[in-house]
GUSEPA-457544 format. One record per residue: residue in one letter; x, y, z of N, C-alpha, C in turn. Coordinates in pm, whole numbers, plus 50000, padded with zeros to 5 digits. Example, Ala and Ser with C-alpha at 12.3 -4.5 7.8 and 13.67 -1.06 7.14 Angstrom:
<rs>
A513194943150780512304955050780513204967050780/S512854977550708513674989450714512905000350787/
</rs>
This chain:
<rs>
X500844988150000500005000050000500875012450000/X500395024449911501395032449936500875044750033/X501345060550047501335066050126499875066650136/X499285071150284497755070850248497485089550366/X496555095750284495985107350359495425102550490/X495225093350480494495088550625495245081050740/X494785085950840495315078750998494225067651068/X494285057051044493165051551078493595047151270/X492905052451337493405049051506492415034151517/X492805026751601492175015751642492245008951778/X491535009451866491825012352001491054993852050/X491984990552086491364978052153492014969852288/X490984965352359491034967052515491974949952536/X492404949252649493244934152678491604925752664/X492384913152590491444910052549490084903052636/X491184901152756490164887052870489164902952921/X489164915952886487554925352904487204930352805/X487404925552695487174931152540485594920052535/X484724929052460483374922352469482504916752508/X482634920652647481834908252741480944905352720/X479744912552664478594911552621478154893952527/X479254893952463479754881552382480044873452477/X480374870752561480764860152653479864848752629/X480554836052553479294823152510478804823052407/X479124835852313478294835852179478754824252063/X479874821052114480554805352017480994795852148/X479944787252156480224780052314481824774852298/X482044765952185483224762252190484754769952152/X484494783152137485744791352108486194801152209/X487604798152290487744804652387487204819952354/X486474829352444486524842752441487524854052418/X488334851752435489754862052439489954855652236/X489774846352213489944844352068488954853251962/X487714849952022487054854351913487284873851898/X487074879752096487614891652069488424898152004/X490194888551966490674887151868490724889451762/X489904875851707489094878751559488714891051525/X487704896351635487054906251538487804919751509/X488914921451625489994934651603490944928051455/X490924918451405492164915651336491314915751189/X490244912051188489564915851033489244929251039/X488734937751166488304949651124490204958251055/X491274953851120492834956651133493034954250968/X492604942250937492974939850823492164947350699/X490834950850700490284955950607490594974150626/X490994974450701491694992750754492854992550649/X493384984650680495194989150621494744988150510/X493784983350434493354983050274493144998350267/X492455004750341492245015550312493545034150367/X494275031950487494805044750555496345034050618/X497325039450681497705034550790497035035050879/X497235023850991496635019451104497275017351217/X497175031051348497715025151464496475019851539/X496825009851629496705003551712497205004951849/X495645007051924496465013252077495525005352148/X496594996252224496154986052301497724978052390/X497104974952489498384971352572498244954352601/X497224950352512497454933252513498684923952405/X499814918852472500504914152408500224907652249/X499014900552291498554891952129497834900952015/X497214909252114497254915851979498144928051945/X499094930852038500184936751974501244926451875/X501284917851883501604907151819500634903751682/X500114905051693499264899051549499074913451500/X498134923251550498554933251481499614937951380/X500794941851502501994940751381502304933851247/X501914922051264501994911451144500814914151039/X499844920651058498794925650945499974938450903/X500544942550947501104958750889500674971450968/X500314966851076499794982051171500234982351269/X500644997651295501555000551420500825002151565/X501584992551665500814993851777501735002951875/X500635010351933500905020252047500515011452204/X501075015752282500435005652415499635019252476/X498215013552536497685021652578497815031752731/X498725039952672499775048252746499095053952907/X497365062852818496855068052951496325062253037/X495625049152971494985037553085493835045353115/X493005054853020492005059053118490395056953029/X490155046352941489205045852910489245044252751/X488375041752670488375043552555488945058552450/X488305066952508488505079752445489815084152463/X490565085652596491515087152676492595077852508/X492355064352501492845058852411492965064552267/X491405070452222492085072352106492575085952072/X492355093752153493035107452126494735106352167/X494885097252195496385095352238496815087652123/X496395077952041496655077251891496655087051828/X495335093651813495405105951710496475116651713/X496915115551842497865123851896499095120451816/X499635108551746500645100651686500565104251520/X499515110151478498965107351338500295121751252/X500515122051207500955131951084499995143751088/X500445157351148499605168851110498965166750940/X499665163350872499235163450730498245156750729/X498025144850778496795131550783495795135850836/X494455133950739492995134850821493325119150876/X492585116851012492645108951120491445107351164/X491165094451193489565092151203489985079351320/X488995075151401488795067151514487855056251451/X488285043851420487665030351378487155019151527/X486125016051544485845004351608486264995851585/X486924988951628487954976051680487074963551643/X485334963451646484604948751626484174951551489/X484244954251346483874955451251484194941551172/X484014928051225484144916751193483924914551003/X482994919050955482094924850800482874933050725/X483774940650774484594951250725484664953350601/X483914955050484484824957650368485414971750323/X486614965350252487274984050281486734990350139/X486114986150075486034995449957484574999950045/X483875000850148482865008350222483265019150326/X484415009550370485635021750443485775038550335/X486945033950281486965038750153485745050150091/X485265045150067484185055350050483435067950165/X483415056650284483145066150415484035080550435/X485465075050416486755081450443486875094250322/X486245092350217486045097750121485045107650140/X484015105950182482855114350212483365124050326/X483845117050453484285125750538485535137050525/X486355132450389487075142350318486565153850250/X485555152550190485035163250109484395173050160/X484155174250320483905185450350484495190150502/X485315202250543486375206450642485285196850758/X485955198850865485545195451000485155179251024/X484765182051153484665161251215483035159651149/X483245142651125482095136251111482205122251160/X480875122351153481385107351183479855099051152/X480125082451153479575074651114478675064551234/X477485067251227476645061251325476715041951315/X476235038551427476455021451426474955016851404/X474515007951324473124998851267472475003851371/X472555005951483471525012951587470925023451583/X472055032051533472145046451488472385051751624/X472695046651751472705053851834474495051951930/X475375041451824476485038951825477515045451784/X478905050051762479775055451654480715041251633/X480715041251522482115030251408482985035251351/X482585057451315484165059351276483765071651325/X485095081651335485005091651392486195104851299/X485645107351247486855112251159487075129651167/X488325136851146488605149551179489665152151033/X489545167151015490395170750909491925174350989/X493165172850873494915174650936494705185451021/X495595184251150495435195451257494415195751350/X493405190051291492195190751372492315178651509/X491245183651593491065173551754490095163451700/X490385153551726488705142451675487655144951778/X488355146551931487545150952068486355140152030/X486815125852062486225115852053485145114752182/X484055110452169482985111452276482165096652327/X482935085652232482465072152254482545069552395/X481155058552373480365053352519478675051252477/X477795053052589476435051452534475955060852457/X475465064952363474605072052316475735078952174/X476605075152208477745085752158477575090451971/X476415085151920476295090351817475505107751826/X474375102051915473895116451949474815128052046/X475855117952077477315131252163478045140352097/X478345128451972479005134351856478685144951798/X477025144251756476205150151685476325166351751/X476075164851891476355176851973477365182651973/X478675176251957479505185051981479605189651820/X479445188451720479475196951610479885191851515/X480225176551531480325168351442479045162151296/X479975164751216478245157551079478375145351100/X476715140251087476795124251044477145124150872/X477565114050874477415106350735476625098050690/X475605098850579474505093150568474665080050442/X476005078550446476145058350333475205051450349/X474905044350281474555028650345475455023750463/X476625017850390477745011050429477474999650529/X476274989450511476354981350627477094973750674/X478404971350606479214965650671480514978350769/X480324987150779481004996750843479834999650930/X478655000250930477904998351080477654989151144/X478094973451115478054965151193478854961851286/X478954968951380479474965651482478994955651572/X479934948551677479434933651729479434936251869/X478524936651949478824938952063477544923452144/X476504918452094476044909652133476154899252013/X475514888252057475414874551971474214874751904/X473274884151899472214891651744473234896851663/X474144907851683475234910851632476284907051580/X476414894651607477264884451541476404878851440/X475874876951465474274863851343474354879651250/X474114891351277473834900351142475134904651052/X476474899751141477664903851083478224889351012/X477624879751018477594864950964477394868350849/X475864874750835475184876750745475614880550590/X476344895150632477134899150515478354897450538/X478974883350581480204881550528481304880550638/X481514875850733482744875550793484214875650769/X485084885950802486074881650726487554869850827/X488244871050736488924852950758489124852550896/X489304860551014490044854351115488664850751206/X487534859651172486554853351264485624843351215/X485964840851027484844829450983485614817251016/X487234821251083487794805751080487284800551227/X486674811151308485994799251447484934797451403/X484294796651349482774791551346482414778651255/X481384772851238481474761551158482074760051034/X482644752651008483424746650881482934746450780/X481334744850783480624746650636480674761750590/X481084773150639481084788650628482254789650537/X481964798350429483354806850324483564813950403/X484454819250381485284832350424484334842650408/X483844844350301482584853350296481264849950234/X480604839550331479364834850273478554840550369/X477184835850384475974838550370475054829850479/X475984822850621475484814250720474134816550750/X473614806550809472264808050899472644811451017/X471384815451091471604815251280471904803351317/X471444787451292471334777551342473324774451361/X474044782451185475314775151197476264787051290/X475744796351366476354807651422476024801051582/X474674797151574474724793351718475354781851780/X475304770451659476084756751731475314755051802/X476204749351896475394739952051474534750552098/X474584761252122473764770252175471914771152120/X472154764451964470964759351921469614750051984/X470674743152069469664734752117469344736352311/X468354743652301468194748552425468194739452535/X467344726052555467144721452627468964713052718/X469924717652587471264707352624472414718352686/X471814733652719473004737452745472914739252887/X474124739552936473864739153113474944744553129/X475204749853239476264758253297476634757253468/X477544761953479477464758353648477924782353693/X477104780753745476994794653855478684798453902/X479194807153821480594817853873480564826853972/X479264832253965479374845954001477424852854019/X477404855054156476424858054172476084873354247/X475304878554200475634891954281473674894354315/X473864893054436472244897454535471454909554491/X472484916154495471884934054472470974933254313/X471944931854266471614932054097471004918054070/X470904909154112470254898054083470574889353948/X471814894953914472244890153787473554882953838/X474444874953727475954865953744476174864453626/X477024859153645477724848253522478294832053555/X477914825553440477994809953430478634805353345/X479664796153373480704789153350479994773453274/X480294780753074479374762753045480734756253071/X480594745452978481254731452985482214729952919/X482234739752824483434742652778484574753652819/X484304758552949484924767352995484664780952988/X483684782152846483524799952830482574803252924/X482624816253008481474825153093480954831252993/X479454829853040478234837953022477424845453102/X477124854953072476624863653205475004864853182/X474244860753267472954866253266472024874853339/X471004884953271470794893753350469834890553452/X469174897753584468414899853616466724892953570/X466824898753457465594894153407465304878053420/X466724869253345466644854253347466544850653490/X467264855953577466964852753702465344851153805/X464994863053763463714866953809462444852753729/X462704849353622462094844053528462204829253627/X463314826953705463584813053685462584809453838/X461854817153914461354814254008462274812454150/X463164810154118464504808654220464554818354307/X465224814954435465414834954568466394833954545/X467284825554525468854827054538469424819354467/X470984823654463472314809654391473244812354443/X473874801654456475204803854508476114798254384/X477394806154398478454794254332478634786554318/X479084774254195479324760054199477804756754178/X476654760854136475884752154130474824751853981/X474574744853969474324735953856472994744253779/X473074749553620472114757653645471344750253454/X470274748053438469704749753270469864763353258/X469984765353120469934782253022469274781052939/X468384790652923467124790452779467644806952740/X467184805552624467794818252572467374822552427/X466634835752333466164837052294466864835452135/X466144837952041466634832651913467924842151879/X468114859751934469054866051945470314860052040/X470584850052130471004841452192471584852552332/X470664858352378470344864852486469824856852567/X470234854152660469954843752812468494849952872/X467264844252859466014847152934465604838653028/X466304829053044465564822853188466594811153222/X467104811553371468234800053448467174792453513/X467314782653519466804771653642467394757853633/X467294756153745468114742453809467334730253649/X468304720953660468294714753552467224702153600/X466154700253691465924693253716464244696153670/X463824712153669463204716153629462804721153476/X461234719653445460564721153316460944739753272/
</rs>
């Protein structure tokens, strides 16, 4: 690739707290892997388009990173996402417009990049690109010289919007798919996974095909067989997380709890999981029960 106007920042967290939300969404693929995955295709379809730093202080993916072609920064301030990427942007070439990429863009294609990056060129000042929610950001982009004064967290498309930033109105659904639950994975299946996260999932999947939910969920398909044993229980909040059988934690909320008729759990103990076709956990109960 040769010189590129663009700074693409890419900020991603150690991986064992990168996505928790995902926790269980591929029963059989350790978690810290698939988090992985999805920074290293969104990594890889970037450098198609800008240079790419990378600011993150987890060894593996300072390690694999590098080996796609993108420079990693360790995340110097330790103080949060934003804290992160303005301390990249901070690295970029006054000359370079510099834009802030989400780290889970599993779908990535860069000729949608590309075009985004393009749009947000053609006119001075920040814009940026809302997530399939519309209430997410996936890119965050500023003209040479300029602050990105990144605002990611909840709502942060309408933060953006406030502080004086334009949206960008593409299609681009694969630059708004961001993955933060296991509905989110099944819609980023959809159009296409690219290689490092279609290589955990079933074997019948291309690199960029066209899966069902049934081959995204696996074992998780069959409700009545998944069981878990109780990690982590917290009274107040009425919610935990559960340890299946293959080792990955899953956390369930409140709601599944309340659902299951149960007053209490303790650790170590033995729990059924039902869970909705988005593979959102709605109801725990002891496995002995209908």
């Amino acid at each position: 690739m040769g010189s590129s106007p663009w700074t693409l920042v890419v900020p991603v967290k150690p991986l064992d707290a990168a996505k928790t939300r995902l926790r269980g969404a591929l029963p059989s693929v350790p978690h810290e892997r698939l988090a992985l995955a999805l920074a290293l295709d969104t990594v890889a379809a970037a450098r198609e388009c800008a240079d790419v730093w990378v600011v993150s202080d987890d060894p593996t993916v300072h390690q694999e990173a590098t080996a796609l072609g993108a420079r990693v920064l360790p995340d110097a301030p330790r103080s949060g996402l934003n804290a992160a990427v303005s301390f990249g942007a901070a690295h970029a070439s006054r000359k370079s417009w510099v834009a802030a990429l989400a780290a889970d863009l599993p779908a990535l294609r860069p000729a949608e990049l590309a075009e985004a990056l393009a749009a947000a060129a053609a006119e001075p000042g920040r814009s940026y690109v809302a997530d399939a929610s519309g209430t997410g950001t996936t890119l965050l982009a500023a003209p040479p010289g300029g602050r990105l004064d990144p605002r990611f967290g909840p709502g942060s498309a309408a933060a953006h919007a406030a502080s004086g930033a334009r949206a960008l109105d593409g299609a681009w659904p694969t630059l708004r798919r961001d993955v933060d639950t296991h509905a989110d994975l099944v819609e980023a299946a959809r159009l296409g996974l690219g290689s490092h996260t279609s290589a955990l999932v079933s074997p019948r999947w291309s690199t960029r095909g066209a899966p069902t939910t049934p081959d995204v969920l696996g074992a998780r398909g069959r409700v009545a067989d998944m069981q878990g044993t109780v990690a982590s229980y917290d009274a107040a909040t009425r919610s935990g997380t559960l340890l299946l059988d293959d080792g990955t934690e899953i956390a369930f909320p409140a709601t599944a709890f309340e659902a299951s008729g149960l007053r209490l759990l303790r650790v170590g103990q033995r729990l059924r999981i039902e869970h909705d076709e988005s593979g959102q956990v709605t109801r725990v109960t002891l496995p002995t029960l209908s």
